[in-house]
Legacy VTK file of the C-alpha trace (Angstrom):
# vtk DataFile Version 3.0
C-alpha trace
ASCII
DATASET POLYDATA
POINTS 323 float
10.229 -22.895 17.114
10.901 -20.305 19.983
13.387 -17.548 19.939
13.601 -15.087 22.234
12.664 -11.453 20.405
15.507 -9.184 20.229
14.704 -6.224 23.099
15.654 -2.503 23.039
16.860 -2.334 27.081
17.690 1.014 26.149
13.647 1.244 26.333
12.918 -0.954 29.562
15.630 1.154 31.267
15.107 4.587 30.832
11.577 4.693 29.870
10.699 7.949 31.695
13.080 9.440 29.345
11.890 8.382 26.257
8.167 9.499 27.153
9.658 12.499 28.192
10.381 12.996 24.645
7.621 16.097 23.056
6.670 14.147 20.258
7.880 11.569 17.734
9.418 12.376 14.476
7.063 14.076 11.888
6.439 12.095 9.086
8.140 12.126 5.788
6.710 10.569 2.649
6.546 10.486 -1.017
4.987 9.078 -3.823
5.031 7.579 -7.231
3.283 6.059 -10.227
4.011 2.901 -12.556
2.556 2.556 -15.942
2.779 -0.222 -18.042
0.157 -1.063 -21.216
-2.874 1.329 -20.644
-2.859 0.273 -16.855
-1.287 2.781 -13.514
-0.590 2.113 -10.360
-0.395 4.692 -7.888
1.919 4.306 -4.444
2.719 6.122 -1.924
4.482 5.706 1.596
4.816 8.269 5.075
7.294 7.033 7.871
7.675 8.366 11.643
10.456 7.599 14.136
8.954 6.576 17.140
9.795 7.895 21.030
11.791 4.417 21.546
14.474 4.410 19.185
17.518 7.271 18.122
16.882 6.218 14.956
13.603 4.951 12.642
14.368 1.049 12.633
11.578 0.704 10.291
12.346 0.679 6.625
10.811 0.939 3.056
10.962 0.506 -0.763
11.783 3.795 -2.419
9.374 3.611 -4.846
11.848 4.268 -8.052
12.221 1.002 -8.553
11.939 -0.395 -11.907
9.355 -3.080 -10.840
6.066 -2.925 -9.106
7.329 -4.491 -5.942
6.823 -2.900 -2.502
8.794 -3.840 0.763
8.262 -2.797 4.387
10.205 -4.228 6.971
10.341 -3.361 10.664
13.881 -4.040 12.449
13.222 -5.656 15.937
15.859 -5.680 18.613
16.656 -1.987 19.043
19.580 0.499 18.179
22.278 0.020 14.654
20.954 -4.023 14.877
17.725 -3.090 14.142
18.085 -0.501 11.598
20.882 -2.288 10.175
18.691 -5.411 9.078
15.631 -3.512 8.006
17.650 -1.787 5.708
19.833 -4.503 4.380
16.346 -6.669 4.242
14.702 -3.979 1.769
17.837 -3.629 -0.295
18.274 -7.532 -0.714
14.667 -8.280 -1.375
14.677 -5.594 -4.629
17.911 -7.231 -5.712
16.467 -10.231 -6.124
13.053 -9.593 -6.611
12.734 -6.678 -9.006
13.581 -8.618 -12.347
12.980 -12.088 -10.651
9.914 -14.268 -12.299
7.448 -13.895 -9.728
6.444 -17.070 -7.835
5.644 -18.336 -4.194
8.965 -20.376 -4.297
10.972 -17.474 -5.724
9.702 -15.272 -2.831
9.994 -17.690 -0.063
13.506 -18.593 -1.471
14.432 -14.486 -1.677
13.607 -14.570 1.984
15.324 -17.346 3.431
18.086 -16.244 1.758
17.954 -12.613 3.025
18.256 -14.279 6.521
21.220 -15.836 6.490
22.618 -13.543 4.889
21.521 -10.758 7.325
22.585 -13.448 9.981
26.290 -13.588 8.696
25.973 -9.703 8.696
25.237 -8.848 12.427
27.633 -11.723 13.329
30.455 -10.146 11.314
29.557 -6.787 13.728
28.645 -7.966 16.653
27.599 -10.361 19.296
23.905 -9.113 19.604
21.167 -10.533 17.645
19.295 -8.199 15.261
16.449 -9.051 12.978
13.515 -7.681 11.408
9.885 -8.519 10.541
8.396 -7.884 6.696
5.564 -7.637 4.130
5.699 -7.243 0.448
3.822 -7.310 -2.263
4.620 -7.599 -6.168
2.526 -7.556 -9.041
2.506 -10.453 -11.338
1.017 -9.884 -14.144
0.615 -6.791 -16.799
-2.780 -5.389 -15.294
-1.733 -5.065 -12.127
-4.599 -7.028 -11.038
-2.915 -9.719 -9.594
-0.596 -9.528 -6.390
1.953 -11.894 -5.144
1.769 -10.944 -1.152
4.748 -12.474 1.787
5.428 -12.262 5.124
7.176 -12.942 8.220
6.382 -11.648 11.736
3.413 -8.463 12.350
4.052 -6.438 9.818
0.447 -6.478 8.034
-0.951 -6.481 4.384
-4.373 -4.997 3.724
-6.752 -4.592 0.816
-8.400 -1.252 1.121
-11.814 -1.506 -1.507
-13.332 1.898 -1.937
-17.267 2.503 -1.108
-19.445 4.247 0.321
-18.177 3.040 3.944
-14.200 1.901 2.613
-13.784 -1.360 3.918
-10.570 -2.837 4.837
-9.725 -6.727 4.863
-6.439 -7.954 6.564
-4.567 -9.877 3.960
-1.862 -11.444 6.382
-1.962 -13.175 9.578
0.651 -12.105 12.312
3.609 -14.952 13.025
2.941 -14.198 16.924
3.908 -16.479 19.070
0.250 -16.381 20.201
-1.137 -17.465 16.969
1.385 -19.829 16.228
0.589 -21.988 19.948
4.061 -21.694 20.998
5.474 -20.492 24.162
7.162 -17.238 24.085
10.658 -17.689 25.589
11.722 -15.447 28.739
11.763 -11.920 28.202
8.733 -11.885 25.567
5.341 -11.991 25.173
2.488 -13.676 23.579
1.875 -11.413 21.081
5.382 -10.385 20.239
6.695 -12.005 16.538
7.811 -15.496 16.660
9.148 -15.189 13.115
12.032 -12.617 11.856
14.616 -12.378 8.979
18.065 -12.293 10.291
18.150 -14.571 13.019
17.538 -17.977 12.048
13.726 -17.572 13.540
12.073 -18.689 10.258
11.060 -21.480 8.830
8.777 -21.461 5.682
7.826 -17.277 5.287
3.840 -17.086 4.373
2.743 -16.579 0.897
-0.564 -15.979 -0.866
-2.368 -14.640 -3.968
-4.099 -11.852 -3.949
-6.567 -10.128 -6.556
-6.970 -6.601 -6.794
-9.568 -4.505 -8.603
-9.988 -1.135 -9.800
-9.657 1.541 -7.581
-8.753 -0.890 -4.619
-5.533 -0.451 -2.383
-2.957 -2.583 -0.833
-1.740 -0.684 2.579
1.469 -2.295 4.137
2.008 -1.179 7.246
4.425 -1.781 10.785
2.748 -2.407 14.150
3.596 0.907 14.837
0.538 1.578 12.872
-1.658 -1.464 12.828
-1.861 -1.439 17.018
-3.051 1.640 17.302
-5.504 1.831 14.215
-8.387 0.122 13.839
-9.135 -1.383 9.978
-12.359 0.891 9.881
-10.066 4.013 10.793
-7.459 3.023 8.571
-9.949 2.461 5.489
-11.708 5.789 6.194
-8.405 7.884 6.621
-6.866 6.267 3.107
-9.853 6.296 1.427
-10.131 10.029 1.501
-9.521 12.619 -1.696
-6.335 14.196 -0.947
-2.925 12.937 -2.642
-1.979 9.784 -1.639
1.009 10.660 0.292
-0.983 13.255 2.431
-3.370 10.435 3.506
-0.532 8.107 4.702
0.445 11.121 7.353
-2.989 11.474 8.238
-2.802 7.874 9.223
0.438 7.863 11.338
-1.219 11.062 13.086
-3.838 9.041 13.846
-1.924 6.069 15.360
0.694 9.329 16.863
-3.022 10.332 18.731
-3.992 6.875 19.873
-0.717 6.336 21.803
1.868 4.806 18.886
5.192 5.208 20.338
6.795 2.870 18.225
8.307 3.801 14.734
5.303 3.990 12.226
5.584 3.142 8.563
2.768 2.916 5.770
2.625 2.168 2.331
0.124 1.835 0.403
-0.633 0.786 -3.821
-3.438 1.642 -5.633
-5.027 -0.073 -9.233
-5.852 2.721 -11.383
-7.855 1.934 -14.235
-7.423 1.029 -17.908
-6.703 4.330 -19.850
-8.216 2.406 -22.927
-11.019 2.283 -20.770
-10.918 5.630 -19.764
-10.713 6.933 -23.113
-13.593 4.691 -24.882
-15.730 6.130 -21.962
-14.803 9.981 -22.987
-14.792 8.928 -26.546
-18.722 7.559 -25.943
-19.240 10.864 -23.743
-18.448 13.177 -26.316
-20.141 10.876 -29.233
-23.364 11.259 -27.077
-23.505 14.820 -26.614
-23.011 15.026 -30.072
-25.460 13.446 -31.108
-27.619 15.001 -28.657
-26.645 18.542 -29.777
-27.048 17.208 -33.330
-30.730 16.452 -32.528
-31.824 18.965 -30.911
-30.295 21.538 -33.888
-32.370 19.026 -36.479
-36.000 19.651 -34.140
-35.021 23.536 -33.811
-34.706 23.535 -38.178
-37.278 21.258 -38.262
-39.834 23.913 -36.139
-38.680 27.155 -37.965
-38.968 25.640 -41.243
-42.515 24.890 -40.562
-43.802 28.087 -41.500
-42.051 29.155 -43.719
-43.637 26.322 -45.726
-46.619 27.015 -44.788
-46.220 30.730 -45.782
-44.869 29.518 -49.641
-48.483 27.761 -50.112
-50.106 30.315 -49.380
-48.560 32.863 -51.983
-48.428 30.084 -54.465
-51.193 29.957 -57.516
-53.958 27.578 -56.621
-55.326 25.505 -59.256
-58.385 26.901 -60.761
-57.834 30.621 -59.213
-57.642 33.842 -61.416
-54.200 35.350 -62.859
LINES 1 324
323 0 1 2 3 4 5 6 7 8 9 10 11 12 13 14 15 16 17 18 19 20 21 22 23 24 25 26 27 28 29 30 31 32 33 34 35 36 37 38 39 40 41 42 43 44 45 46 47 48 49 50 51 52 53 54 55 56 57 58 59 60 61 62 63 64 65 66 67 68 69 70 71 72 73 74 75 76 77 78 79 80 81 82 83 84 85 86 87 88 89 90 91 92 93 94 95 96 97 98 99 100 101 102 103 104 105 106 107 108 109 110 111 112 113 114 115 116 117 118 119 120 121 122 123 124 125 126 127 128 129 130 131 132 133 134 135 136 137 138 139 140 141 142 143 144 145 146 147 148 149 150 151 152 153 154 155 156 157 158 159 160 161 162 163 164 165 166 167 168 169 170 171 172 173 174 175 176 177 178 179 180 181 182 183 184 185 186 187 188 189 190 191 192 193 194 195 196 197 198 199 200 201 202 203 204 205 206 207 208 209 210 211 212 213 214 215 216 217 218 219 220 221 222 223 224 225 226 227 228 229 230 231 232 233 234 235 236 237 238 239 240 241 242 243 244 245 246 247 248 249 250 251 252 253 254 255 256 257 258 259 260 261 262 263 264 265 266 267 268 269 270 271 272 273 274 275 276 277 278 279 280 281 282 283 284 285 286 287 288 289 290 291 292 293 294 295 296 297 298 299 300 301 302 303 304 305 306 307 308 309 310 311 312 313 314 315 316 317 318 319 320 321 322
């Protein structure tokens, strides 16, 4: 399949202009947590308008949403277009996602759906094409420890595990037209997404499993951020101690420093641990030092008593002696 990307002239045009711009956007971001049976998750997500666009074309989940599902889509083709279908892509995927069973074929259909739908839209508005690339995530199970991850286009899905040296492993694989062997059509390049939602360029969106442990991370993110950051300085920016949030500005700094010009959007969930398990461990903890304490009271009696025996033998009669 080739389609020609959607452009932003507005860009090619007056470029001078845009760069003459100070800087992009600060970031804004927020964060949340989801509990369900003894298990958290922790999320958190920072977005940046870019020097290219009047408005951020990239778009998010909300995070108050009454599932653990987390969208991040990234509207390609430049001015109300672009924005228009990011946003109505987000908004359709949680309406038929958040209570949905989740499956490969429920995802895949949620998508496919979303672009004709965002199709009939733009057509309705205008002659233009407008589209935008995505990457979600939902959990499918009670633990948390099991993710349902899609995709169509660059937007990227990582899985952040935390060490020592935080090591990042890309999750996704870019629908470029590069990747895919095709031949970009006029006006694009090889590395520009062959695959959006919104204008018929999709054919079967990507799908996999993912597993994810304890303390590990899954970072969504726009190529706003992913061209500009390399997975080691991604894993060692998010892997830091600060709140979440704070972290996923540090990052779109970062990719603000390397050059990003493009609107910049991260989001990223992490696995928090049992509480059962947290509590057996304190539980265990303070059973231990108890016990310790409880010892080390028994040797002091144990020493002090000592002579105080010894001292009642000696004042006692001994067999044989005088009165």
């Amino acid at each position: 399949m080739s389609v020609t990307t959607p452009t932003d002239t507005a860009w090619i045009v007056r470029p001078a202009r845009a760069r003459a711009l100070a800087r992009a956007e600060a970031a804004t971001s927020r964060e949340a947590a989801f509990a369900s049976r003894g298990l958290r998750i922790e999320a958190a997500v920072a977005t940046s308008r870019g020097l290219r666009h009047a408005e951020n074309e990239d778009c998010h989940s909300a995070l108050d949403g009454p599932a653990p599902l987390f969208v991040v889509a990234d509207g390609v083709g430049g001015g109300a277009l672009a924005s228009r279908a990011s946003r109505e892509l987000v908004s359709r995927l949680h309406a038929t996602l958040d209570a949905a069973v989740t499956s490969p074929d429920t995802v895949r259909a949620a998508l496919m759906d979303a672009d004709r739908a965002i199709r009939r839209s733009i057509a309705n508005r205008s002659e233009a094409t407008g589209a935008a690339t995505v990457a979600l995530c939902k959990g499918t199970g009670p633990a948390f420890s099991r993710w349902l991850v899609a995709w169509v286009g660059d937007c990227r899905v990582y899985r952040l595990k935390p060490a020592r040296d935080p090591s990042m492993q890309l999750l996704t694989a870019d629908d470029s037209y590069r990747r895919l062997r095709e031949e970009p059509p006029p006006g694009a390049t090889l590395d520009d997404p062959a695959r959006m939602v919104g204008n018929g360029a999709i054919d079967v969106p990507n799908v996999c499993h993912v597993r994810l442990g304890a303390g590990e991370m899954l970072v969504l993110c726009s190529d706003g951020i992913h061209k500009h950051a390399a997975p080691d300085d991604m894993g060692r920016l998010l892997a830091g101690s600060t709140p979440l949030a704070r972290r996923c500005e540090a990052l779109i700094d970062f990719a603000r420093e390397r050059g990003s010009e493009d609107d910049a959007t991260v989001l990223v969930v992490k696995r928090g641990e049992r509480n059962i398990a947290r509590a057996a461990r304190l539980t265990a903890t303070v059973a231990l030092v108890a016990l310790l304490a409880a010892a080390a009271a028994w040797l002091v009696l144990d020493s002090t008593a000592l002579p105080h025996d010894a001292a009642a033998r000696l004042k006692a009669p001994q067999p044989g002696g005088s009165t």
